[in-house]
N, C-alpha and C positions, 0 to 999 in steps of 0.2 A: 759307595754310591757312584752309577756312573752318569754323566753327562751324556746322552746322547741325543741326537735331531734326526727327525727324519727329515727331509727336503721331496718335496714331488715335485718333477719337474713339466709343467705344463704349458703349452703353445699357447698364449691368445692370441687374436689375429683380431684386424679392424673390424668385421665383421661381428666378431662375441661383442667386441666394443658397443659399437650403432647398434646392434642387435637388444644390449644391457640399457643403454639411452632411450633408446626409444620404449622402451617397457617401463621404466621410471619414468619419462615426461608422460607416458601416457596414466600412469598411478596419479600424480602430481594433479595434470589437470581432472581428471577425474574429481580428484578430493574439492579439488577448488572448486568447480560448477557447481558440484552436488553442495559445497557450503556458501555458495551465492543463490541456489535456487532455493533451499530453504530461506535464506532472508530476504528476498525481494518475492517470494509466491506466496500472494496474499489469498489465491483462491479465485474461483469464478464471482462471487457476488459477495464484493466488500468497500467498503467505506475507507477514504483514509485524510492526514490532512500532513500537508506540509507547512509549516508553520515558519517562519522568516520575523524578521526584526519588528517589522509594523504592521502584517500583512498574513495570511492562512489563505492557501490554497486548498480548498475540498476536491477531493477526488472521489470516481465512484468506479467500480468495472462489472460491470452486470452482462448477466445471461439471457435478461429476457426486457420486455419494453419496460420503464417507468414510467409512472403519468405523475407521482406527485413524491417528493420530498420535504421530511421536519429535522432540522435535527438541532439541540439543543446543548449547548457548552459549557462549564464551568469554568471560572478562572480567564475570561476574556472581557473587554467589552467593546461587543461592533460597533465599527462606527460608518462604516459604508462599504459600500460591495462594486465592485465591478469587474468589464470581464468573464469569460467562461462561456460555455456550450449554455448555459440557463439565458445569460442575456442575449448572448450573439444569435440563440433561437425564439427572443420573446416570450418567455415563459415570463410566468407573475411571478416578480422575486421577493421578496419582501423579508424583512429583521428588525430585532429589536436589539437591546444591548447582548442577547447569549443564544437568543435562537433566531433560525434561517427558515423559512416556509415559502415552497416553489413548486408552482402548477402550471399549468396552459388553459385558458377558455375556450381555445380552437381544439382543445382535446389532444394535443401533440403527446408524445410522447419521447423518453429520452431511449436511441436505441442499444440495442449490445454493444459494447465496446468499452473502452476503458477511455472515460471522458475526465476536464478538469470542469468543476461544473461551474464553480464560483472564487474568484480573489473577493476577500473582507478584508476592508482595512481598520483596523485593530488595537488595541491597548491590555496589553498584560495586565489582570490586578497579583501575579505572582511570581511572575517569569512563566518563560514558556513550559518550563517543566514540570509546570502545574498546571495546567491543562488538561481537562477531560470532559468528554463530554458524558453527557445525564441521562440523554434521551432520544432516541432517531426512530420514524416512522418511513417506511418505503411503501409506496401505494404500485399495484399494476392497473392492470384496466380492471374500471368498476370499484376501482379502491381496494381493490384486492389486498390486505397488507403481505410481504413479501419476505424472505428470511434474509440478512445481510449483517454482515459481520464490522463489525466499529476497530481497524487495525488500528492501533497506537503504535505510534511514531517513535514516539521518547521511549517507552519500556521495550519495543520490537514485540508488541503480541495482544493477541486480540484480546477486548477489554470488553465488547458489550456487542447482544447479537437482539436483532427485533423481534425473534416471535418466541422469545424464553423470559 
């Protein structure tokens, strides 16, 4: 049995180099974008909340006007609200200990965009990672009800849609 090697003997030059780099850094961030935009693209018209030690921040990013918002929690109990595109625009805000109900009597509406709507300031009855909410109504004009997707935070995936 014999031992032998073949050897090919071949030139690289800086050029293959940066040429090889740059085809790899561009694979790399590829993968990376494409795995940050699936976790942060919630879609055109979705709901979501960020949740903190004493305190939930509602978010909303809609396509088309709102005129009225419900939405209804489990696993918290409000205890005030302030802050947000709802009070800094006057809208009627109003809550009890689980749900939020917010309209205008001048008829305002909320527009396209991706708004914070409301800080509640808040009491866990289970830790935050039991939070969920129960029930969410989106009104357009006329009380149109509207299709809008409830993202969960804590799991990363949408948990409850309005018109299903």
């Amino acid at each position: 049995m014999s031992n032998s090697k073949v050897i090919y003997k071949t030139k690289i030059t800086i050029q293959d180099i940066l040429v090889l780099f740059l085809a790899l850094s561009f694979i790399i961030g590829a993968v990376i974008n494409h795995t940050q935009e699936q976790e942060l693209s919630f879609g055109d018209n979705v709901v979501w909340t960020e949740l903190k030690d004493t305190q939930m921040d509602l978010w909303i990013k809609n396509s088309e006007d709102i005129y009225g918002i419900q939405f209804e929690f489990d696993g918290v109990n409000f205890i005030s609200k302030e802050g947000g595109y709802l009070l800094d625009n006057k809208f009627e805000a109003s809550h009890n200990e689980r749900m939020i109900l917010a309209f205008s009597f001048q008829g305002k509406a909320i527009p396209p965009g991706e708004h914070m709507l409301v800080t509640l300031n808040l009491s866990y009855l289970n830790g935050k990672s039991n939070v969920s909410i129960k029930d969410m109504v989106i009104a357009g004009e006329g009380g149109k009800p509207l299709d809008y997707g409830y993202f969960d935070t804590n799991i990363k995936k949408e948990t409850l849609r309005t018109n299903q």
